[in-house]
C-alpha positions in Angstrom: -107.1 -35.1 -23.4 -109.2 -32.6 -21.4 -110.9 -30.9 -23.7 -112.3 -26.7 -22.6 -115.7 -26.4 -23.2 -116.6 -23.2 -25.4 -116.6 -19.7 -23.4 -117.2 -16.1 -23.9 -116.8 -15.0 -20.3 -112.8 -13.2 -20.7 -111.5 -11.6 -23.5 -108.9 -13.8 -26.0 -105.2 -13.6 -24.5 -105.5 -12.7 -21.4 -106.5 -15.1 -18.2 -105.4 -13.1 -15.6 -104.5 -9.4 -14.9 -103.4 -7.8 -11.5 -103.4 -4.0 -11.2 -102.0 -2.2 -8.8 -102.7 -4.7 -5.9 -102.2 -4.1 -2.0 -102.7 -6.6 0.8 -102.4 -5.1 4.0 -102.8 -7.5 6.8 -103.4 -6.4 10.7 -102.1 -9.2 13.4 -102.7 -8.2 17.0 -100.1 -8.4 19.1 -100.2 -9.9 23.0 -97.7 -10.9 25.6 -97.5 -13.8 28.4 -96.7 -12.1 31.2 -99.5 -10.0 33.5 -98.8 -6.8 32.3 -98.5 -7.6 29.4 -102.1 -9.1 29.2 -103.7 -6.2 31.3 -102.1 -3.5 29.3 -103.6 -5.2 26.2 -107.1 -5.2 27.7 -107.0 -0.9 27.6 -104.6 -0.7 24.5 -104.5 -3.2 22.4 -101.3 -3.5 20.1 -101.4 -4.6 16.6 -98.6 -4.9 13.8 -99.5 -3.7 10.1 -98.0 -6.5 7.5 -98.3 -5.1 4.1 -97.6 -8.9 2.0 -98.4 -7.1 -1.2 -97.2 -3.7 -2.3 -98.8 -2.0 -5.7 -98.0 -5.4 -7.5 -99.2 -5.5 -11.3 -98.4 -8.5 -13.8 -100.7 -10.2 -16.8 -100.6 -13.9 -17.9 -101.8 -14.7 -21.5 -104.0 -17.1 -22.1 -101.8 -20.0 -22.4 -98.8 -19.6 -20.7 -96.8 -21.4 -18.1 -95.9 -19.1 -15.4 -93.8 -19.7 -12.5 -94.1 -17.6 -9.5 -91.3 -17.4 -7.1 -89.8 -15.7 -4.2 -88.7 -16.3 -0.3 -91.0 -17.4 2.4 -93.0 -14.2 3.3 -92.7 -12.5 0.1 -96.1 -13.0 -0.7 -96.7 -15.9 -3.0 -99.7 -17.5 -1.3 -101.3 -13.9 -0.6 -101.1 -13.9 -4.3 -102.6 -17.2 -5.4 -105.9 -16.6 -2.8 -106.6 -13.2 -4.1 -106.6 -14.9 -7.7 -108.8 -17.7 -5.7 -111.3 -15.3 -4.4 -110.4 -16.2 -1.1 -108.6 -13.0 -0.3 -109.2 -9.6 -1.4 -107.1 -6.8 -2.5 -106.9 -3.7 -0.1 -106.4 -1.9 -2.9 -106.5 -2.6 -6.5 -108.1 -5.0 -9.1 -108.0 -8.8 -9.6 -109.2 -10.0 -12.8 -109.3 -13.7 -13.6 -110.8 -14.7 -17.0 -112.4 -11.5 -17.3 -114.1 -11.5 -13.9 -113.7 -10.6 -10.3 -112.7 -13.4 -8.4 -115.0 -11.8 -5.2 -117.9 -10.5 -7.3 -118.1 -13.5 -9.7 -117.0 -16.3 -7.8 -118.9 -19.2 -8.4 -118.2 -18.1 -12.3 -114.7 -17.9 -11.8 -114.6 -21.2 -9.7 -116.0 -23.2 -12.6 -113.1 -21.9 -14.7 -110.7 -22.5 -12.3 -108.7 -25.4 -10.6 -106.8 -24.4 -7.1 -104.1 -27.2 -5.8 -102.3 -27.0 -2.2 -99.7 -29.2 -1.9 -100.0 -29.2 1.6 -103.9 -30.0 1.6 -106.4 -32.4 0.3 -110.2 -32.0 -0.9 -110.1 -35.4 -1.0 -112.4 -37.6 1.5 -110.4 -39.2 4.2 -112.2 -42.1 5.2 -113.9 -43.1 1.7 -112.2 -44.4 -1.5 -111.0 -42.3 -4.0 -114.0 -42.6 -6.6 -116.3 -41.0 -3.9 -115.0 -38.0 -3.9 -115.1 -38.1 -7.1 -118.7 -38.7 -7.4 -118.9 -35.9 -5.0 -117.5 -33.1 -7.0 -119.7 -34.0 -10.1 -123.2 -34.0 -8.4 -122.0 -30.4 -6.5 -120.2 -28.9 -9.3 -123.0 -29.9 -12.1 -120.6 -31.4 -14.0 -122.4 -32.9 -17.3 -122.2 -36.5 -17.6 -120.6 -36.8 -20.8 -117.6 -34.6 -19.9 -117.0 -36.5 -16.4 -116.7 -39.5 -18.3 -114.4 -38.3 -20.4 -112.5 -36.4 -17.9 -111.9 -39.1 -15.4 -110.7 -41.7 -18.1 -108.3 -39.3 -19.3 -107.1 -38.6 -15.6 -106.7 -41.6 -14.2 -105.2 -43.3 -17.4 -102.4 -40.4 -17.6 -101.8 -39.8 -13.7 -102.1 -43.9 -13.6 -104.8 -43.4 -10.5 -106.8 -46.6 -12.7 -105.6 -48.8 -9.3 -106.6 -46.3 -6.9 -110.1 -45.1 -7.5 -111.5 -47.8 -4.6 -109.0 -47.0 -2.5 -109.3 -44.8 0.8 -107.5 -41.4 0.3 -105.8 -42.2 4.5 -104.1 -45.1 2.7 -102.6 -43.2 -0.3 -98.9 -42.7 0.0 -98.4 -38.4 -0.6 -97.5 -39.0 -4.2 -100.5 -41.0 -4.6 -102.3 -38.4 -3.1 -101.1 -35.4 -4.7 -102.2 -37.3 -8.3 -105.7 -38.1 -7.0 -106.0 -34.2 -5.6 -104.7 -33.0 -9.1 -107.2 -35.2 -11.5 -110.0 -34.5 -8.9 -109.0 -30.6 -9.7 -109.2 -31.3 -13.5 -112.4 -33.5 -13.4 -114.3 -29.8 -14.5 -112.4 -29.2 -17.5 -110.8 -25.4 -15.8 -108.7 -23.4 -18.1 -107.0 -22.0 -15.4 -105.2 -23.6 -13.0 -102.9 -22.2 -9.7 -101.0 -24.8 -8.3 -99.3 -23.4 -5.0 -96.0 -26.1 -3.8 -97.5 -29.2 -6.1 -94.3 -31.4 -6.0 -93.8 -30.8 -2.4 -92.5 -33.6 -0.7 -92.7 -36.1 -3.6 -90.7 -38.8 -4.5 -88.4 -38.7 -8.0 -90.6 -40.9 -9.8 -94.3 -39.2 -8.2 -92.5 -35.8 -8.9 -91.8 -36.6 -12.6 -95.2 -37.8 -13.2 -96.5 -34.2 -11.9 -93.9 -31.9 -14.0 -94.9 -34.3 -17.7 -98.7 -34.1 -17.0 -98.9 -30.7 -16.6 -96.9 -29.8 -18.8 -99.0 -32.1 -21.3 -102.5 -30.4 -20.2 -100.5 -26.6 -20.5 -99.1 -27.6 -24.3 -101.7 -29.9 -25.8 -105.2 -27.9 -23.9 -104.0 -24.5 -24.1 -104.7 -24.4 -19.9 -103.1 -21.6 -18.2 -101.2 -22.7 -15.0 -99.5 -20.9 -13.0 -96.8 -22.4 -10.6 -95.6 -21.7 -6.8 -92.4 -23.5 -5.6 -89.3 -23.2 -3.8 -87.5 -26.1 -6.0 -86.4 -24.1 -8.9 -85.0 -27.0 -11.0 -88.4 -27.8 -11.3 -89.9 -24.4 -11.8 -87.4 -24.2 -14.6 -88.6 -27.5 -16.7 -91.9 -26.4 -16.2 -92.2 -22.7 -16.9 -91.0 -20.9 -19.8 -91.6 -17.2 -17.8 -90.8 -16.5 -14.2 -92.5 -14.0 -12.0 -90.3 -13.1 -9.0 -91.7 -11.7 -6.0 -89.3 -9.7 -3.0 -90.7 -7.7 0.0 -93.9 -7.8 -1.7 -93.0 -6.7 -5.0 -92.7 -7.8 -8.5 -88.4 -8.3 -8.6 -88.3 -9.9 -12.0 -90.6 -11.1 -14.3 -89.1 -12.9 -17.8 -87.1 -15.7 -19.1 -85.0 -18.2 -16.7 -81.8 -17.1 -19.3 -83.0 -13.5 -18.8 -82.3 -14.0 -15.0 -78.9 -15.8 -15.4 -78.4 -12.9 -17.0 -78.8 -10.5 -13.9 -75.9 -12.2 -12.2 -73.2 -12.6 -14.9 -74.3 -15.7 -16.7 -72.5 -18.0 -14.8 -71.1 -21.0 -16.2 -69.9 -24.3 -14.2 -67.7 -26.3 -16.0 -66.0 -29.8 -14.2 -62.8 -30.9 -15.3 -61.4 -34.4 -14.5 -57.8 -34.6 -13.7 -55.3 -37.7 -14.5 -53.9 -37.5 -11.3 -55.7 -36.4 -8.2 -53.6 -32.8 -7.5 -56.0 -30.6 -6.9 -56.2 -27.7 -9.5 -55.2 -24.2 -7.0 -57.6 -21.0 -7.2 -54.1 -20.0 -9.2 -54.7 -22.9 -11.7 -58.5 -21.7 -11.7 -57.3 -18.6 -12.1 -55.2 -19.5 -15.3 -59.0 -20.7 -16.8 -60.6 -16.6 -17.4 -60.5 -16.1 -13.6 -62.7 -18.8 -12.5 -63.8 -19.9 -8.8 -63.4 -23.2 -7.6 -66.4 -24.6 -6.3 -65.2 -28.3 -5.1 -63.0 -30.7 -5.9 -62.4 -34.5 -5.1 -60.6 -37.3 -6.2 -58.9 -35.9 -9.1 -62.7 -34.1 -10.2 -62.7 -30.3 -10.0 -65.6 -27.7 -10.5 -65.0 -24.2 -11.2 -67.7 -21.5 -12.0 -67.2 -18.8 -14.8 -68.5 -15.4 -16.0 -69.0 -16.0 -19.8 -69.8 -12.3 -20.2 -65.7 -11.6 -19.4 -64.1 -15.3 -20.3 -66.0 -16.0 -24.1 -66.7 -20.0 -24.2 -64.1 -19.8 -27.0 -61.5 -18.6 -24.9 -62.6 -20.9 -22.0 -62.2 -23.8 -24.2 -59.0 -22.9 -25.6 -57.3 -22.5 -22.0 -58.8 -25.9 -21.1 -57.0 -27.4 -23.6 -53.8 -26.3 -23.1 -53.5 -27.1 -19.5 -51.7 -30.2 -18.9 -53.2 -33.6 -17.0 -56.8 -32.6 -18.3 -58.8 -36.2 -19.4 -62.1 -34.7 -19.7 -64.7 -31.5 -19.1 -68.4 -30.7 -18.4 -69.4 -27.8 -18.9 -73.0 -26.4 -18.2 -75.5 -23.9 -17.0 -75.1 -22.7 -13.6 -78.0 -24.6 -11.6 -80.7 -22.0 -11.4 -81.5 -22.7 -7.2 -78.1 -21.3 -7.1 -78.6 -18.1 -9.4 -81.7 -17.2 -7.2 -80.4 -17.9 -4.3 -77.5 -15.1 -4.9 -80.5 -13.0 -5.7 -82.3 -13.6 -2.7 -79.2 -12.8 -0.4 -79.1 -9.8 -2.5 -82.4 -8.5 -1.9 -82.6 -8.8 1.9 
């Protein structure tokens, strides 16, 4: 696997630490019509966006984060000022123990940056080239792009595509090449901002396993941006969430279940195909019927106030029941309760 190369640059345990952060953002404002446009010549109108507001978290050395929140709450404002491409308008960024403006080239050997939406990779040439590329520019020692672009391209199977030009890659092809060309430098840290989007099953799977391989095996930090939650929730073992430009949550998936009730779904599969009544749901701890067709019902359940044992025990006493499912409320639906919630 991709092995770090010694370092003294950060202090152990911590990779990154935002303190008291600000972003404040000024768009100028203009309108179409002719008065509109003159007025702006003699006073010009602008609109104060503040995307981050006194945000502070740490990541350990280590960890898995996932960072989530609505569009606008300032996810990407987040992931550039770790970058060094933005810069706090008040407060400190520290990134392996250094400023991500003041030390950037250090903190850009250290660190791997993946878009989903973009490419670093060479349009018109094949694969290998940009490759090549990266390794003159970014001094990378012989010895450790050898080994880093055997291990890449055997484990994101890219072997078949390293002659091939990056405009004939399908996206999941892409989005592998983009990700072992961010890894060809060995970083320990790694900010992936939307990496699964708009991948196929099979492409997306191949993602989630290798980065999960790199995070447990290489001890690389990574932290995660996405608005698919299932896949935020295989990955990460914390979650950051972010709201109006603030830190909302940060802890365990369960820990946020637990914000809303820990809610329970279970699906119960009739003999017949009555449909089970909000009454009949009603008999099961007070639960809400979510759907039901042909003879298969689901129903969702606090277990804070109806115990699984009690649950269970109803369930089995209702007649025409042939079989139940229960399981974890999906957690796209938990956040998205939370997100109604914090508008």
């Amino acid at each position: 696997m991709l092995k770090k190369e010694s370092t003294d640059t950060h202090p152990a345990g911590i990779a990154v630490n935002v303190s008291g952060v600000t972003k404040i953002f000024t768009q100028w404002q203009r309108e179409n019509d002719v008065k509109g446009l003159i007025r702006n010549l003699f006073k010009p109108e602008k609109k104060i966006i503040s995307a981050l507001d006194n945000v502070s978290f740490a990541v350990n050395r280590g960890e898995f984060i996932a960072y989530a929140g609505p569009n606008g709450a300032g996810k990407s404002t987040t992931m550039k000022l770790l970058a060094g491409m933005l810069q706090p308008t008040k407060g400190s960024v520290s990134v392996l123990g250094m400023s991500p403006d003041k030390d950037r080239i250090k903190v850009m050997r250290k660190l791997g940056v993946l878009f989903g939406n973009r490419t670093e990779l060479w349009w018109d040439h094949p694969v290998l080239q940009s490759f090549e590329w990266k390794k003159v520019v970014w001094d990378i020692p012989d010895n450790v792009y050898k080994r880093n672009l055997e291990t890449v391209a055997e484990l994101l199977d890219i072997e078949g595509l390293l002659k091939t030009f990056a405009r004939e890659l399908s996206l999941g092809q892409r989005m592998r090449a983009d990700l072992a060309m961010m890894l060809l430098h060995s970083p320990e840290l790694i900010l992936l901002d939307e990496p699964t989007l708009g991948l196929d099953v099979v492409a997306k799977r191949q993602m989630i396993e290798f980065l999960k391989k790199i995070n447990r095996e290489n001890d690389v930090t990574i932290i995660v941006t996405s608005h698919d939650m299932d896949d935020l929730e295989e990955m990460a073992e914390r979650i950051l969430m972010i709201s109006s430009g603030k830190i909302a949550y940060d802890g365990s998936f369960d820990g946020l279940r637990n914000i809303t009730g820990s809610l329970t779904r279970f699906k119960v599969t009739t003999e017949g195909a009555a449909l089970l009544s909000l009454e009949e749901g009603s008999r099961f701890g007070g639960a809400k019927l979510i759907s039901g067709v042909s003879g298969t019902y689901e129903y969702e359940v606090d277990v804070t106030k109806t115990p699984i044992k009690l649950l269970l025990k109803q369930l089995s006493e209702a007649d025409g029941i042939k079989d139940v499912e229960i399981s974890k409320t999906p957690i796209e639906q938990v956040i998205a309760g939370l997100y109604a919630a914090w508008k």
